[in-house]
C-alpha positions in Angstrom: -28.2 63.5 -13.2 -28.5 62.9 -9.2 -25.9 61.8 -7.0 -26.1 62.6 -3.8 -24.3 60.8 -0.6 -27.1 59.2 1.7 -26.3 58.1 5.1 -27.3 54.0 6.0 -27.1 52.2 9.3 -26.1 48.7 9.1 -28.3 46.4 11.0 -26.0 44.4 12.7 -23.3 46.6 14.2 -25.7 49.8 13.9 -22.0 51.3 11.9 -23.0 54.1 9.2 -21.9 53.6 5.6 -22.2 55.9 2.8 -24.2 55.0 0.1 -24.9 56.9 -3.2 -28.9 58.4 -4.2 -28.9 58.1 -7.8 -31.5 58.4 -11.2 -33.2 54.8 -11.7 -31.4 53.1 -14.0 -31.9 49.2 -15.7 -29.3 47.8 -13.9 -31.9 48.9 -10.5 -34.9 47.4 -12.5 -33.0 44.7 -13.1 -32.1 44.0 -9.1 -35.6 44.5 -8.0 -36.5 41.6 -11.0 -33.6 39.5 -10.1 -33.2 40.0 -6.6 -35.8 41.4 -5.2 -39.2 39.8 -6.1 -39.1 36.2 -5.4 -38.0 37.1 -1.9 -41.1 39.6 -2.1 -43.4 37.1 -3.2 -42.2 34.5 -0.9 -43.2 36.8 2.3 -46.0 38.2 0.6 -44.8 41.8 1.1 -47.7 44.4 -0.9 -45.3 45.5 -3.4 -44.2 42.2 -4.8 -45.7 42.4 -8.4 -45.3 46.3 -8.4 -43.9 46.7 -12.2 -40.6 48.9 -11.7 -39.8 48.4 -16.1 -42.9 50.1 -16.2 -42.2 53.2 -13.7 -38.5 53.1 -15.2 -40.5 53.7 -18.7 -42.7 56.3 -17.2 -40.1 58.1 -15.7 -38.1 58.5 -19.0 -41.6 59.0 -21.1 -43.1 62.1 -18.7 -41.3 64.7 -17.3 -43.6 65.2 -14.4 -42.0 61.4 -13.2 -39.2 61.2 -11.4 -37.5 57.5 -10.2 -34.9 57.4 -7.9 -32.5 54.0 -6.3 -30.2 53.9 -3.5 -26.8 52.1 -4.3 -24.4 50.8 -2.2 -21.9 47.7 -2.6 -23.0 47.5 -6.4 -26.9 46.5 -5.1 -29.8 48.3 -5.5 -31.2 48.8 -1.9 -34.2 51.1 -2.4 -36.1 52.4 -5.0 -38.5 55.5 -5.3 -40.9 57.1 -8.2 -41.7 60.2 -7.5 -44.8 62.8 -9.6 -44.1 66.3 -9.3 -46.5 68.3 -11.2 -50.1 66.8 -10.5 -50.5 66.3 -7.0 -51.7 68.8 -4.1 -51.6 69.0 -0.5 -54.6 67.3 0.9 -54.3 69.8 4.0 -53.7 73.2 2.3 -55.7 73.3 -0.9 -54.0 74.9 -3.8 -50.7 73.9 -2.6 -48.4 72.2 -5.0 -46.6 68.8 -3.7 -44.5 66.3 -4.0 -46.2 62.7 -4.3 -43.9 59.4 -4.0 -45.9 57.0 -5.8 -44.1 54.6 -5.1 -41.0 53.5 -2.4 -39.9 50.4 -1.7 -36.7 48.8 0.2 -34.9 45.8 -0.8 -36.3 42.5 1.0 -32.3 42.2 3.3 -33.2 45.8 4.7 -36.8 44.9 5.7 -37.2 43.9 9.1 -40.1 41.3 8.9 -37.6 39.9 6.3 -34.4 40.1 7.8 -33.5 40.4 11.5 -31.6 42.5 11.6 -31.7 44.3 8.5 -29.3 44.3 6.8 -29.4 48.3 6.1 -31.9 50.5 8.2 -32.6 53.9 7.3 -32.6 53.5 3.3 -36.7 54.3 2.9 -35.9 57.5 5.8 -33.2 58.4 3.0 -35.6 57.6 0.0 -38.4 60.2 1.8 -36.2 63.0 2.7 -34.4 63.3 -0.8 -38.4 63.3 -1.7 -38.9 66.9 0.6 -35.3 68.0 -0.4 -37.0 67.8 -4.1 -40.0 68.8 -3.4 -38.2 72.6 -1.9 -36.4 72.5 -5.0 -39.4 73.0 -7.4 -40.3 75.6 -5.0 -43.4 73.4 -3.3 -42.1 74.3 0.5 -40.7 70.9 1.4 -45.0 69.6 0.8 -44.7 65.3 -0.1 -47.9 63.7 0.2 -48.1 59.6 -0.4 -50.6 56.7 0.1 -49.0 54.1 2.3 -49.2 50.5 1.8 -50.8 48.8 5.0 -47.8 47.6 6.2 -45.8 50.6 6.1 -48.3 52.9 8.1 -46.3 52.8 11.3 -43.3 54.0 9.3 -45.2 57.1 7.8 -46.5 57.7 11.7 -43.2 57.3 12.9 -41.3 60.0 10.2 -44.4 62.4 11.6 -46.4 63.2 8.8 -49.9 64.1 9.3 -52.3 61.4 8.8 -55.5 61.6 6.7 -57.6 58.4 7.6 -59.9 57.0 4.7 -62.7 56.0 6.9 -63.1 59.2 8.5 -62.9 61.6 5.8 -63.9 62.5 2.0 -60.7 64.3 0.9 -59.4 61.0 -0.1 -58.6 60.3 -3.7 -61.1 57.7 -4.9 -58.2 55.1 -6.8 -56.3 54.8 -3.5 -59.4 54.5 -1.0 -57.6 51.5 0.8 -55.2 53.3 1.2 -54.1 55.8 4.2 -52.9 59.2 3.2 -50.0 60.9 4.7 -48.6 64.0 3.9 -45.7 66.3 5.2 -46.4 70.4 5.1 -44.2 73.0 4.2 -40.9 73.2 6.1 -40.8 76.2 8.4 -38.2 78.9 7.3 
């Protein structure tokens, strides 16, 4: 069972708090239903009718699913689904990798939501515990992802190498919209 300190920034005084990366749980399915997804819907963010029961299910059903939440204050404030068994490295063939399908922050930390946020740095948190994992199962460190279109320029910004799909034909055929990032293996 995970339970690792992660490190937020609150949004208005830019103070750090310690908040706590745990397994998903109901009670974080039941925030993202609850609190989460009218405010979703309302601003028409790309991952309002994303089905977090079902990747709660899927997690518990298949070992090669992982889900993830970050806590703090008794709210859910970011949720992650990781595979870990199917996926490789776009870049380095034959290279096992991590792949978050899925990461989403609450609606109060997003800043086209809220301004400021009301946490910053909770999806940062969410994608390095997904390259701690990933050196863990012995893939080097190696996450790959499909971003939604608005969170492009937060994939850019962590520096993972881009794979664009309208310039190349490595790109997985369900997730064509989609851009593909991916970090490498951590140098040792």
């Amino acid at each position: 069972m995970v339970q690792l300190p992660v490190s937020l920034v609150r949004g208005h005084d830019q103070q750090s708090v310690e908040a706590r990366l745990l397994d998903l749980q109901p009670r974080h399915v039941a925030d993202f239903q609850s609190l989460w997804q009218a405010q979703l819907r309302q601003f028409s963010q790309a991952d309002k009718y994303w089905d977090w029961a079902f990747k709660e299910r899927l997690t518990i059903r298949n070992a090669n699913y992982e889900g993830y939440a970050v806590e703090y204050g008794g709210r859910t404030h970011g949720l992650m689904m990781l595979e870990t068994q199917w996926h490789s490295s776009q870049f380095y063939p034959g290279q096992r990798l991590v792949y978050v399908a899925a990461l989403s922050v609450a609606p109060w930390n997003r800043l086209p939501i809220q301004n400021p946020p009301q946490f910053k740095t909770v999806g940062s948190a969410l994608l390095s515990f997904s390259r701690l994992r990933s050196v863990e199962l012995g893939y080097g460190g190696r996450v790959g992802l499909h971003a939604l279109p608005g969170a492009t320029g937060f994939y850019e910004r962590k520096n993972m190498m881009r794979l664009d799909p309208d310039l190349d034909d490595r790109i997985d055929a369900d997730e064509e919209a989609l851009t593909y990032f991916e970090y490498p293996a951590l140098n040792r």
